[in-house]
C-alpha positions as CSV (number, residue, x, y, z in Angstrom):
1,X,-19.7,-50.3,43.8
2,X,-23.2,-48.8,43.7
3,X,-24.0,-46.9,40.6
4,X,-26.5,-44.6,39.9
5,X,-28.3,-43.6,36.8
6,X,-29.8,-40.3,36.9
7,X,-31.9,-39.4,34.0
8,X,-29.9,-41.0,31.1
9,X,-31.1,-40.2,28.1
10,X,-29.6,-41.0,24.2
11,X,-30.7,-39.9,20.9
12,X,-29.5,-40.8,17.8
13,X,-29.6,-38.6,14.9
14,X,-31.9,-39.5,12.0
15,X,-31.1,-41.4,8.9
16,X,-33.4,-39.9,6.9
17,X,-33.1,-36.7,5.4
18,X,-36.0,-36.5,4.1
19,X,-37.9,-36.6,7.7
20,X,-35.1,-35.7,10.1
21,X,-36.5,-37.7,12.5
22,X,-34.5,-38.4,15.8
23,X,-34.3,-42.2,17.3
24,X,-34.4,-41.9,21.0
25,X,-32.3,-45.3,21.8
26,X,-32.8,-44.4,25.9
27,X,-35.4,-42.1,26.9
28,X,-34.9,-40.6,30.6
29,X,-33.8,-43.9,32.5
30,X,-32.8,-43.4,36.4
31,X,-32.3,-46.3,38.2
32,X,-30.1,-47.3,41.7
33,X,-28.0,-50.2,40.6
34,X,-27.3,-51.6,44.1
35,X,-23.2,-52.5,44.9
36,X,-22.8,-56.1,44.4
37,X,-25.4,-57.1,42.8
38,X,-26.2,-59.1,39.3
39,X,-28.5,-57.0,37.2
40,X,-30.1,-57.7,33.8
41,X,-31.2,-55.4,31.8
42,X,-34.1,-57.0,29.5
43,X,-36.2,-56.3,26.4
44,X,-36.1,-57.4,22.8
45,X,-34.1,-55.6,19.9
46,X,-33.7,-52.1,20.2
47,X,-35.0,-51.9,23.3
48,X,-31.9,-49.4,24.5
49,X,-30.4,-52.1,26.6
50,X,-27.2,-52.5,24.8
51,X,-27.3,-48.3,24.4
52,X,-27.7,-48.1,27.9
53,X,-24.9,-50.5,28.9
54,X,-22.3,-49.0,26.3
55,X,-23.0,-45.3,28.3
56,X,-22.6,-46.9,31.4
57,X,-18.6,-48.4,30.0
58,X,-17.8,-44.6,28.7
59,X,-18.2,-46.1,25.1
60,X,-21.1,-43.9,24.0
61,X,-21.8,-40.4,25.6
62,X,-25.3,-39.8,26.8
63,X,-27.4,-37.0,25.3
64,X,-28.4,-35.9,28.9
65,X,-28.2,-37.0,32.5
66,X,-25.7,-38.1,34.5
67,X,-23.8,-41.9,35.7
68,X,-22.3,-42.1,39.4
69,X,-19.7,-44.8,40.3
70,X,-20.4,-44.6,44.2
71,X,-20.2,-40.9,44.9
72,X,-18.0,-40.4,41.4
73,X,-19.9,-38.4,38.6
74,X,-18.0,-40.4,35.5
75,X,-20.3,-39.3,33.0
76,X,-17.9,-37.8,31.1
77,X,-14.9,-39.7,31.8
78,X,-13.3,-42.0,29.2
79,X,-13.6,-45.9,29.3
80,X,-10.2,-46.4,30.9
81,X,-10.6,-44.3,33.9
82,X,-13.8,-45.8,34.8
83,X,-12.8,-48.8,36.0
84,X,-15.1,-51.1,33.8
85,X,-14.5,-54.5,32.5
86,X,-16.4,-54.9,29.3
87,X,-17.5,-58.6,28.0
88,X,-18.6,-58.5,24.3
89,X,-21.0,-60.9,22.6
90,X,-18.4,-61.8,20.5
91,X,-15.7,-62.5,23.2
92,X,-13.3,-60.3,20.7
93,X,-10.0,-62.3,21.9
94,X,-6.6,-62.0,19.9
95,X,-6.7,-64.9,17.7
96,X,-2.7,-64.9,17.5
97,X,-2.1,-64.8,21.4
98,X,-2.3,-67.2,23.8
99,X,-5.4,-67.8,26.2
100,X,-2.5,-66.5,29.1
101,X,-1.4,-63.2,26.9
102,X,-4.9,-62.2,25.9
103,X,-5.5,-62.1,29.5
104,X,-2.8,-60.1,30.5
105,X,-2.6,-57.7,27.7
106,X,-5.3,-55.1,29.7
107,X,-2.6,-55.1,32.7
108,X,0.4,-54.8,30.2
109,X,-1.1,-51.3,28.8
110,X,-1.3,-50.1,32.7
111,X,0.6,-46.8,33.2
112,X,2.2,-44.8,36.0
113,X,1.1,-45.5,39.6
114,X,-1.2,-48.3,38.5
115,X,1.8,-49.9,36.3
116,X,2.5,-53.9,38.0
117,X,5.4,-56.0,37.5
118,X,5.9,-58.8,35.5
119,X,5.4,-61.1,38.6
120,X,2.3,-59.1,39.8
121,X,0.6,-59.6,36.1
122,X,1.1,-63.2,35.8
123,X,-0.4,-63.7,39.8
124,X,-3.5,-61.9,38.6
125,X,-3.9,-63.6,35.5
126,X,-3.6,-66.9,36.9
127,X,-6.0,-65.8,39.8
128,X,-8.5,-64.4,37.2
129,X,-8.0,-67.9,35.1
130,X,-8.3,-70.1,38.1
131,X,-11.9,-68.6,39.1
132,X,-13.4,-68.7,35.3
133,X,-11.7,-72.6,35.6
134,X,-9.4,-72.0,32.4
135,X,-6.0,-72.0,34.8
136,X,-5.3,-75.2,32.7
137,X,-5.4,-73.7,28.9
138,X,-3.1,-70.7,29.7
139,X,-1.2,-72.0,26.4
140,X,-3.3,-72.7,23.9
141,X,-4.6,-70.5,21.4
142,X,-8.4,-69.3,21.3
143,X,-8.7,-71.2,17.9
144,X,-8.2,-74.5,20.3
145,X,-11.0,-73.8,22.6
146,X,-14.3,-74.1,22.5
147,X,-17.4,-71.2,22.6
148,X,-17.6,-71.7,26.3
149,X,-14.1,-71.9,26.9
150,X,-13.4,-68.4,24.8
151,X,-16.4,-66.9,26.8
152,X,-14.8,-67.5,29.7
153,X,-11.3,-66.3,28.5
154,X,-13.2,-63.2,27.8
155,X,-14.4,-62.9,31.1
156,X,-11.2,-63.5,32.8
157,X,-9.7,-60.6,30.7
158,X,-12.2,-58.2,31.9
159,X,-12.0,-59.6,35.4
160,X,-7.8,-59.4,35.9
161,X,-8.1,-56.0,36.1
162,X,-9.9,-55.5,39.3
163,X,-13.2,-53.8,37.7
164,X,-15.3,-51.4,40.0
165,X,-17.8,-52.5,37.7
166,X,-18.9,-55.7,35.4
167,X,-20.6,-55.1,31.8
168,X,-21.9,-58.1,29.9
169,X,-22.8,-57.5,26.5
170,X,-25.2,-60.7,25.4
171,X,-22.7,-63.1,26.4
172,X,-24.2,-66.2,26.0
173,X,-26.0,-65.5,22.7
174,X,-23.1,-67.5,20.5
175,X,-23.6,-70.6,22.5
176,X,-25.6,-73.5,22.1
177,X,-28.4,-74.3,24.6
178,X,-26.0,-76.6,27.0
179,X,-23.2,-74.7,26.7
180,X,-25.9,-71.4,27.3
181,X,-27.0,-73.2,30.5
182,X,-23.3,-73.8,31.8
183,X,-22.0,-70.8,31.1
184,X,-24.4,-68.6,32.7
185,X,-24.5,-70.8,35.9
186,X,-21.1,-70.2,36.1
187,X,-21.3,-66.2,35.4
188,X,-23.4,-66.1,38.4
189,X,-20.6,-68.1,40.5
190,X,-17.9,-66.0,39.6
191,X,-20.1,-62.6,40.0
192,X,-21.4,-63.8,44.1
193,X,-17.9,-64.9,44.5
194,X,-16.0,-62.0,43.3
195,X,-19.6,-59.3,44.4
196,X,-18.6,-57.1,41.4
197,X,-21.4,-54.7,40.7
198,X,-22.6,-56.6,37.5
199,X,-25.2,-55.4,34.5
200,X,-26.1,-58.4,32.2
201,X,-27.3,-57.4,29.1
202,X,-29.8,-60.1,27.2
203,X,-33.4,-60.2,25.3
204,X,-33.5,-64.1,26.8
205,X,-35.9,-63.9,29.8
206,X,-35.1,-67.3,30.8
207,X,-31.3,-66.2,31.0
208,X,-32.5,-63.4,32.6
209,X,-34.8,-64.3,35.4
210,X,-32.3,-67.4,36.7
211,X,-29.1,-65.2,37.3
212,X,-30.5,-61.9,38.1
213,X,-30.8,-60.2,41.4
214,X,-32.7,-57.5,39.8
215,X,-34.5,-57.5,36.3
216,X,-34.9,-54.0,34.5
217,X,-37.3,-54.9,31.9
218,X,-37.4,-52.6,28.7
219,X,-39.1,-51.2,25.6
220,X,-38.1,-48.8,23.0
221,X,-35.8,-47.4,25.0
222,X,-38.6,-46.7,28.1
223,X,-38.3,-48.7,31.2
224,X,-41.5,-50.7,31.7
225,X,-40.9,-52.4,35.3
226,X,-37.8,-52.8,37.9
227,X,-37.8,-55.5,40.4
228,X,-36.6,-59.1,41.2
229,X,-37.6,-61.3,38.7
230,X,-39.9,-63.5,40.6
231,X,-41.8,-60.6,42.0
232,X,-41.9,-58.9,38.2
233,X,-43.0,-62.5,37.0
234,X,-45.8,-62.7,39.8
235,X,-47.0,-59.0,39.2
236,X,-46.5,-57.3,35.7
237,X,-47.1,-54.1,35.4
238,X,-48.4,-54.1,31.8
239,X,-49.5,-56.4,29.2
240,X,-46.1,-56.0,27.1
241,X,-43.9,-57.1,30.4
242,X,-46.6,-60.1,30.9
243,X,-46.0,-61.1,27.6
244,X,-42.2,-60.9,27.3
245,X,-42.0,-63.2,30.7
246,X,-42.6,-66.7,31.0
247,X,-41.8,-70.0,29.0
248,X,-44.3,-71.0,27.4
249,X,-45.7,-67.6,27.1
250,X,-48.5,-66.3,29.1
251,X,-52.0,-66.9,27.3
252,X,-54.0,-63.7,26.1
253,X,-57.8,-63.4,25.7
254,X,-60.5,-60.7,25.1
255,X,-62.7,-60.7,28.0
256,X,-65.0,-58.3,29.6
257,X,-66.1,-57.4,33.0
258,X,-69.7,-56.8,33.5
259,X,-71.6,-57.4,37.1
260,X,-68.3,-58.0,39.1
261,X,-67.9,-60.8,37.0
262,X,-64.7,-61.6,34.8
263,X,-66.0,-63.2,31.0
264,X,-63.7,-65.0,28.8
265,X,-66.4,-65.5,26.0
266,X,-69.8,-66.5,27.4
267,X,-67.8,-68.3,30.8
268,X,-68.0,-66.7,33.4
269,X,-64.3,-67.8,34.9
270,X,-63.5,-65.3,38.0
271,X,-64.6,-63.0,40.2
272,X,-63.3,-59.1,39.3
273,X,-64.8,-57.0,42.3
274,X,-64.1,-53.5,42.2
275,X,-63.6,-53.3,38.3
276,X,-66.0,-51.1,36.2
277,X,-67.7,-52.7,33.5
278,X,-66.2,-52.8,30.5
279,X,-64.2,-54.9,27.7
280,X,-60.7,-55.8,29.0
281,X,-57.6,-58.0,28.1
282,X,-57.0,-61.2,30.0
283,X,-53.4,-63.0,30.8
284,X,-53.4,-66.5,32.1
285,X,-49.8,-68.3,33.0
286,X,-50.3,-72.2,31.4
287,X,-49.6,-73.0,35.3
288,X,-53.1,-71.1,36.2
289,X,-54.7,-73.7,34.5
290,X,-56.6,-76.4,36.8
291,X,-58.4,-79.5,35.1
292,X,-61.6,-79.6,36.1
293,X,-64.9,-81.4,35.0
294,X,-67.1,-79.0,36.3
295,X,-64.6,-75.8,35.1
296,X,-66.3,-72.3,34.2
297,X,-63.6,-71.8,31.3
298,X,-64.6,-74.1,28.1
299,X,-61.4,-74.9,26.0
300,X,-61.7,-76.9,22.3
301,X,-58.9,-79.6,22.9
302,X,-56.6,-80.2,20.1
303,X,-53.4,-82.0,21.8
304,X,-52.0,-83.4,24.6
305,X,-48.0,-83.3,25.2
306,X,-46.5,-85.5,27.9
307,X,-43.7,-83.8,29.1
308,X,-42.4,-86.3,31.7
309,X,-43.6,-84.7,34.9
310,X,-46.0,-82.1,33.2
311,X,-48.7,-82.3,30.8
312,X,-48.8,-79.4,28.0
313,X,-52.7,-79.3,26.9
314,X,-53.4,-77.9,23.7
315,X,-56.3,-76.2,23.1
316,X,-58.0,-73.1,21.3
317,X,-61.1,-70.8,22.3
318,X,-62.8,-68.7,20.2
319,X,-61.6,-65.5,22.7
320,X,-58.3,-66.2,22.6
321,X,-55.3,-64.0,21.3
322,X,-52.7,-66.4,20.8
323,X,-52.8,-68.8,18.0
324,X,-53.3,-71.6,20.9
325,X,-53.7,-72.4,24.3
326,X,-51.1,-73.9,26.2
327,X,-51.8,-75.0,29.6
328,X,-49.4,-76.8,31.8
329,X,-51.0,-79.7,34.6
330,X,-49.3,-82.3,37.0
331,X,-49.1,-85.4,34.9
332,X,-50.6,-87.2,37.6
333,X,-54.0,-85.6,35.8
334,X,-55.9,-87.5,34.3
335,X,-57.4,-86.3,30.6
336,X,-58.8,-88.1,27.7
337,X,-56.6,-87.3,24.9
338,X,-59.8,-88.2,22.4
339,X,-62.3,-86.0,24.2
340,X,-63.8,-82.6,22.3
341,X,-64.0,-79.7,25.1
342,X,-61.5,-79.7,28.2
343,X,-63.0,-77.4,31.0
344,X,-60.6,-75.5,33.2
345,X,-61.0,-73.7,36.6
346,X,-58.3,-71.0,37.0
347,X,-55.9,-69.9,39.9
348,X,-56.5,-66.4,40.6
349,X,-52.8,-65.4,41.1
350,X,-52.4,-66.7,37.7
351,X,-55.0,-64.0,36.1
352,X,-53.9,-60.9,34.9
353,X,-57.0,-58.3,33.9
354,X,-55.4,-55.6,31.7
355,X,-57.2,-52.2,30.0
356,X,-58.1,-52.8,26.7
357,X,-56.5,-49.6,25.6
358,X,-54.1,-48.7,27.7
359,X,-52.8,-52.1,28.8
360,X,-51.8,-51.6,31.6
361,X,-52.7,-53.9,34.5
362,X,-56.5,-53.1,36.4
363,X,-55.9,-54.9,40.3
364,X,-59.9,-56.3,40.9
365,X,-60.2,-56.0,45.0
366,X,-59.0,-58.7,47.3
């Protein structure tokens, strides 16, 4: 089911009387959400992520715009007749029913021509239960089962009624970082398996970038950039969506450009034809980083972290933004932990020049 955002916008009245002064949660968001594919919405809190998701289920109206299921304006139809399955951050199951009743009680409130029989509602359930792998804890209770065994109880209950469409709402956030990894590795099973339409809701970028077909990255309420996550990784827009990508984060410097040359300090460290003099920001990925004893970019080394097969170098420089450094190398590298200065050439697809004011990304010529 493809589904279509045309100009969705939501505001909030204020809280304060005194200034009257509208929040605007989601501010004119259009986007094609393709049909069958896993997409994550992204950005930290109060972004408008979770506000854009909850419009999308029927749970909040928008303020303007409109939301298409295929060629079906539902923008002002209730939850139940859009054909949504909803997954909560907090799972939300019936503590006093059984993994198999909480599952079927969505198909038990089913009315009219959509109405099943008893036999019909315990097929689905067991087929819903059998592809989230919980077809063997249909009788326990959710106090009995783990985080990731609720979550996917959850899942199943939004998934045994057929949804046009998939909704997670933070789903993993509860779990611990094992459970996190399974768990999600498993959403994206189910979702290629099953090729719901699916919008993932998180502020995790890791989480993010490994299930999704499409990121939306966003911020206070605006979208910043749409793409798949490698190409969005490889190419930010902006400084913020830079920033918000990559573990460890990207590493920010002042520079300048001046003579088609790109200065981090007094080093001269790339080449930036086609860019007008002038003070800029700089972004480097810790993987742009290459060891080198003839380098242009001079680094003050404080630490070296042996990662197993990567090296984390630690350093600082007077230019940079970021508290430190952190530059990841091949551990087959050589480097004298003891040494003073570490010298660095840089990969130039690993170099992001930004506007100093704007920040927004300046493209030096090929």
């Amino acid at each position: 089911m493809k589904v279509e955002l045309e100009n969705l916008t939501k505001i909030f009245p204020s809280r304060n009387k005194k200034s009257q002064e509208v929040v605007v949660a989601v501010d004119n968001f259009t986007f094609s959400i393709p049909d069958g594919k896993l997409v994550g919405l992204l950005g930290p809190s109060g972004c408008g992520k979770s506000t854009t998701l909850y419009m999308i289920s029927g749970l909040q109206k928008p303020t303007s715009g409109k939301i298409y299921f295929g060629d079906d304006d539902v923008t002002e139809l209730t939850p139940e007749h859009r054909g949504v399955g909803l997954v909560f951050q907090n799972y939300a199951l019936y503590p006093h029913m059984t993994v198999k009743q909480n599952i079927l009680f969505p198909l038990q409130n089913l009315k009219g021509e959509d109405k099943l029989t008893k036999d019909e509602m315990l097929e689905r359930a067991y087929n819903a239960a059998k592809l989230v792998q919980i077809d063997d804890l249909m009788d326990r209770k959710p106090n009995e089962l783990s985080g990731g065994q609720q979550q996917r109880v959850a899942i199943a209950r939004a998934l045994v009624k057929m949804p046009r469409v998939l909704l997670l709402d933070e789903p993993l956030s509860n779990l611990d970082a094992r459970l996190r990894l399974q768990t999600r590795e498993e959403i994206r099973r189910i979702q290629r398996e099953t090729q719901i339409t699916t919008v993932f809701v998180t502020h995790d970028q890791e989480e993010a970038m490994s299930i999704s077909d499409i990121i939306v990255v966003m911020k206070t309420g605006v979208v910043q950039q749409i793409g798949k996550p490698q190409e969005v990784y490889d190419n930010p827009i902006n400084l913020f969506v830079a920033k918000f990508l990559g573990t460890p984060p990207i590493n920010v410097f002042s520079g300048r450009v001046e003579g088609g040359m790109l200065y981090i300090g007094d080093d001269a460290v790339l080449p930036a034809r086609g860019i007008d003099d002038r003070e800029v920001t700089v972004g480097i990925r810790p993987e742009g980083f290459v060891l080198s004893e003839d380098g242009p970019l001079h680094c003050k080394l404080s630490s070296v972290e042996v990662m197993g097969r990567d090296v984390s170098i630690v350093s600082g420089h007077d230019a940079s933004l970021n508290p430190v450094i952190r530059s990841i190398i091949d551990a087959d590298c050589k480097l004298d932990p003891t040494a003073e200065c570490v010298r660095f050439a840089l990969k130039p697809h690993k170099v992001f020049i930004f506007d100093k004011e704007t920040e927004e990304r300046i493209l030096p010529e090929e």
